[in-house]
C-alpha positions as CSV (number, residue, x, y, z in Angstrom):
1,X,-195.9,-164.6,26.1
2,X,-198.3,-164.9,29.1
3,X,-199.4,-168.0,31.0
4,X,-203.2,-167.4,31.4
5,X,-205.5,-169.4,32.7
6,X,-209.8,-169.0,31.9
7,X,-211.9,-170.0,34.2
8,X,-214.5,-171.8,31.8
9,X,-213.4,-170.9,28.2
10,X,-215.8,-173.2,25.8
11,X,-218.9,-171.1,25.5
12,X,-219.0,-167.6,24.4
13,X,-216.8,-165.1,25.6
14,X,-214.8,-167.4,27.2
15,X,-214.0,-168.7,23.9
16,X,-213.4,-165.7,22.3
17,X,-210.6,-164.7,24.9
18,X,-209.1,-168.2,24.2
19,X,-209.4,-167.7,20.7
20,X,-207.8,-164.5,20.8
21,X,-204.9,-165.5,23.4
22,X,-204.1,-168.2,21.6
23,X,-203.8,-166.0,17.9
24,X,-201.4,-163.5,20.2
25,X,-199.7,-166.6,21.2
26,X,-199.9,-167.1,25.0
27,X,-199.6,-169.7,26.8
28,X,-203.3,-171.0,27.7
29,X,-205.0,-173.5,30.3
30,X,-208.6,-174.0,30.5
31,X,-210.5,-174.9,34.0
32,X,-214.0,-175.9,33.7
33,X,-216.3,-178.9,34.5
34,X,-216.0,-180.4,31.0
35,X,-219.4,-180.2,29.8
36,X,-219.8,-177.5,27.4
37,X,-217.8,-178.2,24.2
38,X,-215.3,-180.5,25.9
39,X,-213.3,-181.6,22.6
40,X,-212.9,-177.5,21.6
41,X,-209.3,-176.2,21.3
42,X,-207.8,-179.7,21.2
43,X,-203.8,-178.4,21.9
44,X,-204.9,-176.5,24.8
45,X,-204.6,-178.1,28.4
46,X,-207.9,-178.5,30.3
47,X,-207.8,-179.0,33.7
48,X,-211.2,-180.3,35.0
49,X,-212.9,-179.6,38.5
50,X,-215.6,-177.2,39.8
51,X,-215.4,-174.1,40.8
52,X,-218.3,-173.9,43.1
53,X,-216.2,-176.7,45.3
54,X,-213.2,-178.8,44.3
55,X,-210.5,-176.6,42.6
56,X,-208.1,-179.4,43.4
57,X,-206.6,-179.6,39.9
58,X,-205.0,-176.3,40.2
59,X,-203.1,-176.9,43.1
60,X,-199.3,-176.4,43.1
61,X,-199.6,-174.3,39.8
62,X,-198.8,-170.5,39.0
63,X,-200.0,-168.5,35.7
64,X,-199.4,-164.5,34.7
65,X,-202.7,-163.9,34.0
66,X,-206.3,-165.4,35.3
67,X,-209.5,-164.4,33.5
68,X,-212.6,-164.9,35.2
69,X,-215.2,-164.6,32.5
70,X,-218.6,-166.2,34.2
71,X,-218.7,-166.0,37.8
72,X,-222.2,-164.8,39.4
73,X,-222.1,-165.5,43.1
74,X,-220.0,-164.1,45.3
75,X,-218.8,-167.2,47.1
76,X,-217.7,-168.9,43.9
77,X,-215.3,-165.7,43.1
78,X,-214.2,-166.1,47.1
79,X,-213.0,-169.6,46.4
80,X,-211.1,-168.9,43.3
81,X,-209.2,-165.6,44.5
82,X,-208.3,-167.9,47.8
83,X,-206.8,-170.8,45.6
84,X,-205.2,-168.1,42.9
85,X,-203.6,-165.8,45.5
86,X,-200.1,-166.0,44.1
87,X,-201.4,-165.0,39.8
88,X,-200.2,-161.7,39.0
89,X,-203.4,-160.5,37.2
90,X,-207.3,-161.3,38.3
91,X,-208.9,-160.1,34.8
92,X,-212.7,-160.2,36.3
93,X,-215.4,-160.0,33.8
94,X,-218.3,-158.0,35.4
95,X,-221.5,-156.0,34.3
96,X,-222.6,-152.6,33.7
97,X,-225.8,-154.0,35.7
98,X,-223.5,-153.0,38.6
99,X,-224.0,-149.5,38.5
100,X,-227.1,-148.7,41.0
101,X,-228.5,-145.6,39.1
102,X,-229.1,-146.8,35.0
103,X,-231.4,-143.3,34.3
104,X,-228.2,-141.2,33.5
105,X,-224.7,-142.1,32.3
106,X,-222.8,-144.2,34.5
107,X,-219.0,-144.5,34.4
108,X,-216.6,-146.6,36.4
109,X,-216.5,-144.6,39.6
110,X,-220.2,-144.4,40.1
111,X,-222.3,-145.8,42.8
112,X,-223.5,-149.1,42.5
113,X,-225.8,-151.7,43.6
114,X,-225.8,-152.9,47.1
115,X,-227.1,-156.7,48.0
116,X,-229.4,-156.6,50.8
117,X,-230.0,-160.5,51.0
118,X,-227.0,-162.6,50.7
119,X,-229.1,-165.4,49.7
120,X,-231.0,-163.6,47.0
121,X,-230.1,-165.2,44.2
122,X,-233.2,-164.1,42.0
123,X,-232.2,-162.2,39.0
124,X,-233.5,-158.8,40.4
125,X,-230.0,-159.0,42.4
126,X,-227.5,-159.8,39.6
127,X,-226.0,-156.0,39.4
128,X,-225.6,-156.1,43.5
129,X,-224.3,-160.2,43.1
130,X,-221.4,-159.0,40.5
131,X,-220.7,-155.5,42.3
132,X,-220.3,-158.0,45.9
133,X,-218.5,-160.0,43.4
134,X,-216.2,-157.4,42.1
135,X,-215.2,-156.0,45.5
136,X,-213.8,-159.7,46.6
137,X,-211.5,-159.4,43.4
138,X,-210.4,-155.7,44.6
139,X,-209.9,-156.7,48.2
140,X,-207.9,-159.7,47.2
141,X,-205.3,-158.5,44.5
142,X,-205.9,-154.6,45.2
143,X,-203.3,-153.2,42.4
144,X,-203.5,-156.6,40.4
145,X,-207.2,-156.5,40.1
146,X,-208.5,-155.8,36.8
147,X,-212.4,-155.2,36.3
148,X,-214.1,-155.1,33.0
149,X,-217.6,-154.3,33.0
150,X,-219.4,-155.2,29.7
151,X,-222.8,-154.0,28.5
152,X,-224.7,-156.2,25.8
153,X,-222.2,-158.6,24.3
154,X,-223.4,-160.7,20.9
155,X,-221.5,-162.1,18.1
156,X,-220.3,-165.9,17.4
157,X,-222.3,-168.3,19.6
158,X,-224.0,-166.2,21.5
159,X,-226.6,-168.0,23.6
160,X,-229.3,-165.6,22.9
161,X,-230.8,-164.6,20.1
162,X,-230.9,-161.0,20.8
163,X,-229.2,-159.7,18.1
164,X,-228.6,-162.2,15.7
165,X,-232.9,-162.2,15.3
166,X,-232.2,-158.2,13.3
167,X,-230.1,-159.5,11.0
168,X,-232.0,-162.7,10.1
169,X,-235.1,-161.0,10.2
170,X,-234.4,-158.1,8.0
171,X,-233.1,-161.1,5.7
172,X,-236.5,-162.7,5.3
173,X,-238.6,-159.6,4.0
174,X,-241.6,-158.2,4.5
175,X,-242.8,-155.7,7.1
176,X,-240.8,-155.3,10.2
177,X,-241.8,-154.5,13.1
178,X,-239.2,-152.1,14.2
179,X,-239.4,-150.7,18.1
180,X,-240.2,-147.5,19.6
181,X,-237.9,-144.9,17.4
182,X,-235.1,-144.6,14.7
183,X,-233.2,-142.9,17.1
184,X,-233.4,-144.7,20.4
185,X,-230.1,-145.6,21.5
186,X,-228.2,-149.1,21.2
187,X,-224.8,-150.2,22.5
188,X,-223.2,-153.4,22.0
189,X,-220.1,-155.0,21.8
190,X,-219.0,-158.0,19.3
191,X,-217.4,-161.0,21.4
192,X,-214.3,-161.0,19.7
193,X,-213.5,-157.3,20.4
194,X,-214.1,-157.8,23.6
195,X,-212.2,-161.3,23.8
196,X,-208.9,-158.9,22.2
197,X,-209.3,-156.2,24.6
198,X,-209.2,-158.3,27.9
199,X,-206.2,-160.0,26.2
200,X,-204.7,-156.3,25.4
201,X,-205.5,-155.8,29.1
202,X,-203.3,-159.1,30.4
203,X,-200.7,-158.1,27.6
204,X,-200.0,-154.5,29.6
205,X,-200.5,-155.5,32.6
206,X,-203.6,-153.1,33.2
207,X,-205.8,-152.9,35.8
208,X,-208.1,-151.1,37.7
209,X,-212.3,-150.8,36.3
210,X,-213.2,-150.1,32.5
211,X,-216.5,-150.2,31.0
212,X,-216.3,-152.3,28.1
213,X,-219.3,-151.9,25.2
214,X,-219.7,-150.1,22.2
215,X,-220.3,-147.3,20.8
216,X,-223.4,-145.6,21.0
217,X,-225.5,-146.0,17.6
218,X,-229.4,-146.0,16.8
219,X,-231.6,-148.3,16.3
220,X,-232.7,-147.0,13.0
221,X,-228.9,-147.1,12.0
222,X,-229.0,-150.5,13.0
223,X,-231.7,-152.0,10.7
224,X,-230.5,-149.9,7.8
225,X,-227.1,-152.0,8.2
226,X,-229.0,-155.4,8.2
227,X,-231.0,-153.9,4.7
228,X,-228.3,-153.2,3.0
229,X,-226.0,-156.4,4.6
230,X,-228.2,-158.5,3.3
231,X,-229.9,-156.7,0.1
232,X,-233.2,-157.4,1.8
233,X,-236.3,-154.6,0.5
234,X,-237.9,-155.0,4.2
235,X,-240.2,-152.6,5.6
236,X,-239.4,-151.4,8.9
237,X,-242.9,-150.2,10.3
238,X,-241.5,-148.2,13.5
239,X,-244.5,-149.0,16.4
240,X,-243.8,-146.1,19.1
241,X,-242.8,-147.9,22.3
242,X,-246.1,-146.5,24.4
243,X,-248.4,-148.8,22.0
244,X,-246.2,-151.7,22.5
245,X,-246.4,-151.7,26.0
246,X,-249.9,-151.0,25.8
247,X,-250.4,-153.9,23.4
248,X,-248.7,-156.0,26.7
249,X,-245.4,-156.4,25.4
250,X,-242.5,-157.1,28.3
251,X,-240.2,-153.7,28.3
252,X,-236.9,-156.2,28.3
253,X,-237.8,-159.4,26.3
254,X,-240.6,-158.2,24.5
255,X,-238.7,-157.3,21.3
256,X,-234.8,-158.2,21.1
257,X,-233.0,-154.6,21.9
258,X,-236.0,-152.6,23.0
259,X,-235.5,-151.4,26.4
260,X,-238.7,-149.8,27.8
261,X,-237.9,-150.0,31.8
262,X,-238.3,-147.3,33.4
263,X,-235.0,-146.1,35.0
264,X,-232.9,-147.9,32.3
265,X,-233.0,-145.1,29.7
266,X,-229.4,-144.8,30.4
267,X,-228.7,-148.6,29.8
268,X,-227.3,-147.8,26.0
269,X,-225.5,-144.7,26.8
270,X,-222.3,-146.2,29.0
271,X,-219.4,-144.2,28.5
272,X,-216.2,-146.0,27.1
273,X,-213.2,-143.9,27.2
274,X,-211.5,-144.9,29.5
275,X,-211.4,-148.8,28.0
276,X,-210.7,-146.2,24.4
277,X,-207.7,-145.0,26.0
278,X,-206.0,-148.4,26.5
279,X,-207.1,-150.1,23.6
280,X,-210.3,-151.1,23.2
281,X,-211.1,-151.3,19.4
282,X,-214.0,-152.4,17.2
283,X,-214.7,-154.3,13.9
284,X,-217.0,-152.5,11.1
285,X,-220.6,-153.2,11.7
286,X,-221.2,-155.2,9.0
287,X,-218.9,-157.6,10.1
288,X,-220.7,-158.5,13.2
289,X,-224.1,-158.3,10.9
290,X,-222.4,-160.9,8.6
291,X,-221.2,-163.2,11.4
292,X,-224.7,-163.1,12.7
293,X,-226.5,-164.5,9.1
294,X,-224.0,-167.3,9.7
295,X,-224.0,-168.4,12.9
296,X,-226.0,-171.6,13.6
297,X,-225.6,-171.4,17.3
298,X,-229.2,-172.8,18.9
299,X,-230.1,-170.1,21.3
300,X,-230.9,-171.5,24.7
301,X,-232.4,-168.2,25.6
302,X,-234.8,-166.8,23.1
303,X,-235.7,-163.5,22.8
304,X,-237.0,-163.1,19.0
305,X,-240.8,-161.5,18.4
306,X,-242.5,-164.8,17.3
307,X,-243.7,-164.2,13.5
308,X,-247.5,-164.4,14.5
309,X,-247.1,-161.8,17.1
310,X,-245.6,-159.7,14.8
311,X,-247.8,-159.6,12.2
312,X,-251.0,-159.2,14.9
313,X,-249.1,-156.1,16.5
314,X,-248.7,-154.5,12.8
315,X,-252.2,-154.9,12.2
């Protein structure tokens, strides 16, 4: 049994690596400001505070493992690495936005990002933010350091609805806009496989840097998994990605999946084999399209094609 402590735990992947701690049967303390689902995991203890200043409530206490699942500014990571200098294992939860070349296949030992401005905080500087943010992590615990680097993550209460709008979409019928081609790459990872592999990871003591999504699969595979989850007879009418952009559409939020940036055509083909090696495993498909149709999380980012748009773009 290891003593971990999360560093938020309530929302999404935080919860899943409490959920999944707790089912392997560790010991498990939550510190977060108590604001998002404060009454989840009842028998766990919560110790409240803020990590951007007063980390009071963890003085004078020691765990095995800490996991650091939503930390975006380097200064925030710099306060919690000074006041957890004695844990045995900093688990920091990164991005593959690190790497600083997403044309071709990135794996852990490439290049990446480089902040120029400190005080950038824009979101054209959240790869170089979580690379500076990684390298505190590695200068602090050097051996002990454990970076996991996760591409698109979706699954129960996710904040976005990103992937869940496929499966819901498919569900309702009708002609679908599908984007760019059937064979355009996606890679994702459900929650709770991830939440299992950084517990796997605390479990064996691992560290070093893994890239931690899924496998590669297309898009056309994708939808034909949502038709026959949900026994839907939707037409998907695939619109090439040159007439959506044409049409005005935004190459990252325009359509949920459809990455049209250029120099991200790389984005859904990380490699994973070195996470492979140590562990990292995945549910069927399905499973993750079932959880989706379920889940009755209220995005507070939305990403889905509004139904009027749709049907103007397929006319």
């Amino acid at each position: 049994m290891k003593r971990v402590l999360v560093l938020g735990g309530t929302r999404f992947l935080g919860r899943a690596v409490v959920e999944a701690a707790l089912a392997r049967g560790h010991e498990v303390t939550l510190f977060n400001r108590g604001q998002t689902n404060p009454d989840l995991f009842p028998t766990v203890e919560k110790l409240r505070g803020d990590r951007g200043g007063d980390m009071s409530a963890l003085d004078g206490r020691s765990w095995d493992v800490v996991v650091d699942v939503a930390a975006y500014f380097p200064r925030t990571v710099e306060l919690a690495v000074r006041q957890l200098a004695d844990v045995r294992r900093y688990i920091f939860v990164s991005s593959i936005s690190v790497y600083a070349d997403q044309s071709v296949p990135q794996f852990e030992g490439s290049a990446l990002e480089q902040l120029v401005d400190p005080d950038d905080t824009s979101d054209d500087t959240y790869g170089a933010r979580k690379a500076v943010c990684e390298a505190v992590v590695q200068e602090a615990f050097g051996e002990r350091a454990t970076i996991v680097r996760p591409g698109l993550i979706v699954g129960p209460h996710d904040p976005t609805d990103r992937f869940s709008y496929w499966p819901k979409r498919i569900a309702a019928g009708g002609r679908v806009l599908a984007p760019g081609d059937p064979d355009d790459a996606v890679q994702f990872i459900d929650v709770r496989d991830l939440g299992a592999f950084i517990v796997a990871l605390a479990e064996t003591d691992s560290g070093g840097v893994f890239n931690a999504t899924g496998r590669v699969m297309t898009l056309g595979a994708l939808l034909e998994a949502c038709r026959e989850v949900t026994g839907s007879d939707a037409e998907l009418v695939w619109v090439p990605t040159h007439a959506l952009l044409e049409a005005g559409l935004d190459p990252w939020m325009g359509v949920p999946l459809w990455i049209a940036a250029a120099g991200w055509e790389a984005a859904n083909r990380v490699p994973i084999e070195r996470a492979l090696e140590v562990g990292l495993t995945f549910r069927p498909l399905r499973d993750t399209i079932a959880a989706a149709l379920v889940d009755e999380t209220v995005p507070t980012v939305v990403m889905a094609l509004p139904r009027e748009r749709e049907v103007q773009l397929l006319s």
